[in-house]
C-alpha positions in Angstrom: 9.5 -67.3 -29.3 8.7 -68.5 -32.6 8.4 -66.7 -35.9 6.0 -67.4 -38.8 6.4 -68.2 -42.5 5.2 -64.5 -42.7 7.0 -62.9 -39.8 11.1 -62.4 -40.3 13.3 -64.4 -37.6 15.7 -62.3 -37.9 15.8 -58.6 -38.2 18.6 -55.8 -38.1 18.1 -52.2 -38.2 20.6 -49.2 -39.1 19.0 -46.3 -36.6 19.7 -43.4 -38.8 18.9 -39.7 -38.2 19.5 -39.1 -34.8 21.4 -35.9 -35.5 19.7 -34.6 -38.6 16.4 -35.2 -36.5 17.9 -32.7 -33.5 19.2 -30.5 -36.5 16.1 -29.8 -37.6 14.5 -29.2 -34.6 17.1 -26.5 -33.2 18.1 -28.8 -30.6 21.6 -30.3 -29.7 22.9 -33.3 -31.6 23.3 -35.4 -28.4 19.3 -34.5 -27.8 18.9 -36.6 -31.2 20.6 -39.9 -29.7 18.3 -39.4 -26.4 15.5 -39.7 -28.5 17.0 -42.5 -30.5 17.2 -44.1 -27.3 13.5 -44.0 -26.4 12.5 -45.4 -30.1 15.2 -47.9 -29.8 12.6 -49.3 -26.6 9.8 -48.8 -28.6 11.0 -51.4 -31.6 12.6 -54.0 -29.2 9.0 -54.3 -27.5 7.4 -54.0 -31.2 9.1 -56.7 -32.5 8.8 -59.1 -29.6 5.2 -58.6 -30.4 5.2 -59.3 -34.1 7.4 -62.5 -33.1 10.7 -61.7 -34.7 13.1 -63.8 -32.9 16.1 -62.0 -33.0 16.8 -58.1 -33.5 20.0 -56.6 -34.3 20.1 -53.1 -33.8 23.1 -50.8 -35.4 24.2 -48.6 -32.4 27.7 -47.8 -33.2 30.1 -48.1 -36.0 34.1 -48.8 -36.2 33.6 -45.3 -38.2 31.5 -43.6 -35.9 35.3 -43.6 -33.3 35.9 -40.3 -36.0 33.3 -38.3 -34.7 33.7 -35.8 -32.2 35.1 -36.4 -29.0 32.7 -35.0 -27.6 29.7 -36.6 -29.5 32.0 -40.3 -28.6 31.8 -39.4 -24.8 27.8 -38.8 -25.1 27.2 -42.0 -27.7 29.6 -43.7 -24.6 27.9 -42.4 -21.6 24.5 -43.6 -23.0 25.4 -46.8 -23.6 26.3 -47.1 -20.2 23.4 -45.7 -19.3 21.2 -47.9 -21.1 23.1 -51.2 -19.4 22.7 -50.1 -15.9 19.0 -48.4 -16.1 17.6 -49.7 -19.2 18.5 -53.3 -20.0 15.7 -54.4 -18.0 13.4 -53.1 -19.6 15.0 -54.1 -22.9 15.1 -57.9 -21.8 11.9 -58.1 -20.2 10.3 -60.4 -22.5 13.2 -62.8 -21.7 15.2 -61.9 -24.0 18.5 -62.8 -24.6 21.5 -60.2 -24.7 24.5 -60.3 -27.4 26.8 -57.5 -28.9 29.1 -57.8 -31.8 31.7 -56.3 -32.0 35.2 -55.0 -31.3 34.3 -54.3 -27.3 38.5 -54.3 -26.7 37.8 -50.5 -27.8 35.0 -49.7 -25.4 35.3 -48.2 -21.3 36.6 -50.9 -19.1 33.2 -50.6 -17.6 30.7 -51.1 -20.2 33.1 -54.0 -21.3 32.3 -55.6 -18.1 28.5 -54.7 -17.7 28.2 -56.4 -21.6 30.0 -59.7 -20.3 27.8 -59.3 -16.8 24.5 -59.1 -18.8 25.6 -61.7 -21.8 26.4 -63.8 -19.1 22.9 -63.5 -17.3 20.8 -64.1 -20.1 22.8 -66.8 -21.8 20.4 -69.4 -21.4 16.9 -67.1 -22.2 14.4 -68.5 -24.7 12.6 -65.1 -25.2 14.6 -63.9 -28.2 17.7 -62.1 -28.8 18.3 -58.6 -28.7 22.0 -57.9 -30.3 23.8 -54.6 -30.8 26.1 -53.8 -32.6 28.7 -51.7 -31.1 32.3 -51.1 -32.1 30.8 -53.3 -35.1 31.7 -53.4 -38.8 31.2 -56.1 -41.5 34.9 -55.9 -42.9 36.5 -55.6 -39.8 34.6 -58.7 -38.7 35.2 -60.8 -41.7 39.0 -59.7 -41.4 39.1 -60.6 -38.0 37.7 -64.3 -38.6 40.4 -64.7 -40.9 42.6 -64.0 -38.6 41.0 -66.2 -36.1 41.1 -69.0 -38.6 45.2 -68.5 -39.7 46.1 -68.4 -36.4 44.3 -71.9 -35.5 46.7 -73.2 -38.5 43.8 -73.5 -41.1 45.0 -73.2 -44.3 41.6 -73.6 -46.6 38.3 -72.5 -45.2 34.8 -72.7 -46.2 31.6 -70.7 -45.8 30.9 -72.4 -42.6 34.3 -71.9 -41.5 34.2 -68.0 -41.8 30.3 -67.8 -40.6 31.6 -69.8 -37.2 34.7 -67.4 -36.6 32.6 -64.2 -37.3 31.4 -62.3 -33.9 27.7 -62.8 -35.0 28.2 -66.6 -35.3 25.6 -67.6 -32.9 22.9 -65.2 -34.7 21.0 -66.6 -37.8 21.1 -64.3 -40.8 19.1 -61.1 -41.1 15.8 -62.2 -43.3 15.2 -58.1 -43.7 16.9 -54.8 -42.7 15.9 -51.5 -42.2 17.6 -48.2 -42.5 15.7 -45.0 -41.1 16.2 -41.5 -42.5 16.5 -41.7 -46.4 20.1 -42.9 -46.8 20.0 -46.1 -49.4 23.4 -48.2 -48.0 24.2 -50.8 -45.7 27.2 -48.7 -44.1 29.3 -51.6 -43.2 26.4 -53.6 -41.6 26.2 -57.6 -41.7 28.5 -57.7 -44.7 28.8 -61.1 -44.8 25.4 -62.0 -42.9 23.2 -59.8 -45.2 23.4 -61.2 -48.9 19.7 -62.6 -48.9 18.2 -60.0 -47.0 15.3 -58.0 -48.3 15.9 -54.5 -47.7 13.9 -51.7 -46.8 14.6 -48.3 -46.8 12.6 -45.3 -45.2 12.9 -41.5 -45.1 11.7 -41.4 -41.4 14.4 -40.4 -39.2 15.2 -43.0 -36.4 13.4 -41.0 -33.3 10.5 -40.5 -35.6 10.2 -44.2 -36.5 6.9 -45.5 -35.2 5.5 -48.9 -34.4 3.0 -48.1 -36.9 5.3 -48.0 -39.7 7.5 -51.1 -38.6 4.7 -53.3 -38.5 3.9 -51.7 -42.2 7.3 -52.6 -43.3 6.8 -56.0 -41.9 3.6 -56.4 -43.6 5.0 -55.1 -47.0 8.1 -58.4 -46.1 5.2 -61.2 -45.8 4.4 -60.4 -49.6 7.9 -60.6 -50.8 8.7 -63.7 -52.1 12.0 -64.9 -51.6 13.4 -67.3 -53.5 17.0 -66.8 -51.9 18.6 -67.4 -55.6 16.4 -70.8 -56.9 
């Protein structure tokens, strides 16, 4: 799949709103996520269409471990649920699956359906569809250091940290989204995210429509982006 001049190759979203969303709604937070999950489909397929290459998609941060042990064990057991019933449906454009991310903090068995589907899909030409999970931007670029001191280098360069970084085999986000109002990165693509164009909506992540991606998209095309020249 090939992107135009017009059309991002690369785009990451932050899925905001999934408990404010089931907040306002009377419902229970972990309704919120469901829904999330549903939207989350919706995009993936949305963006394959537009011809963005690659999607990174925000699902869970280092920070999000403080939350509730309770709201963990849902976020958890819909991963799971998501690599055993809905991957396929994820991937079937031919799609390439990746995650970033610390995954030495996730279930034994979601560690081992992530390798099983990485592993599967390795050689796809129909995009890439990478989560984020366990995932944040400092703990990544400390972990490449650490990567790099312990293979004895002792002076690195831009390409030396890109390489050592989990999303190394992803091209930089040309624009990212956050749903649900909040103006931030959280943590996201740190280092991967310094030319990005970003775009920032008030619709909350299981609101977020097709509609109003391919908007956003449309509104990119007429940024010019001169990437500091």
């Amino acid at each position: 799949m090939t992107s135009s001049d017009h059309t991002p190759r690369c785009v990451g979203i932050i899925m905001d709103g999934n408990r404010r969303w089931a907040k306002e709604r009377g419902l229970p937070t972990l309704e919120g996520h469901r829904q999330g999950g549903n939207t989350l489909e919706r995009i993936a397929q949305a963006a394959h269409d537009a011809g963005v290459d690659t999607l990174i998609l925000y699902a869970f941060s280092t920070e999000n471990w403080k939350r509730s042990p309770e709201e963990v064990s849902y976020l958890l057991e819909l991963m799971h649920t998501y690599l055993t019933d809905h991957a396929e449906s994820l991937l079937k454009n031919g799609a390439r699956f990746r995650v970033i991310g610390d995954r030495s903090r996730l279930p034994q068995d979601i560690q081992e359906k992530i390798d099983a589907l990485e592993e599967r899909t390795k050689d796809a030409e129909g995009g890439t569809i990478a989560f984020a999970v366990s995932y944040g931007g400092r703990t990544d670029l400390v972990q490449a250091v650490n990567t790099l001191i312990k293979k004895g280098v002792t002076e690195v360069s831009e390409e030396d940290i890109s390489n050592a970084l989990w999303t190394h085999d992803l091209p930089d986000p040309d624009l990212i989204i956050r749903t649900s109002g909040e103006r931030r990165l959280s943590n996201f693509l740190t280092w991967n995210s310094v030319y990005a164009e970003l775009f920032f909506t008030d619709t909350y992540w299981p609101d977020f429509s097709n509609e109003e991606f391919n908007a956003l998209l449309a509104e990119y095309a007429t940024r010019e982006r001169r990437r500091g020249a």
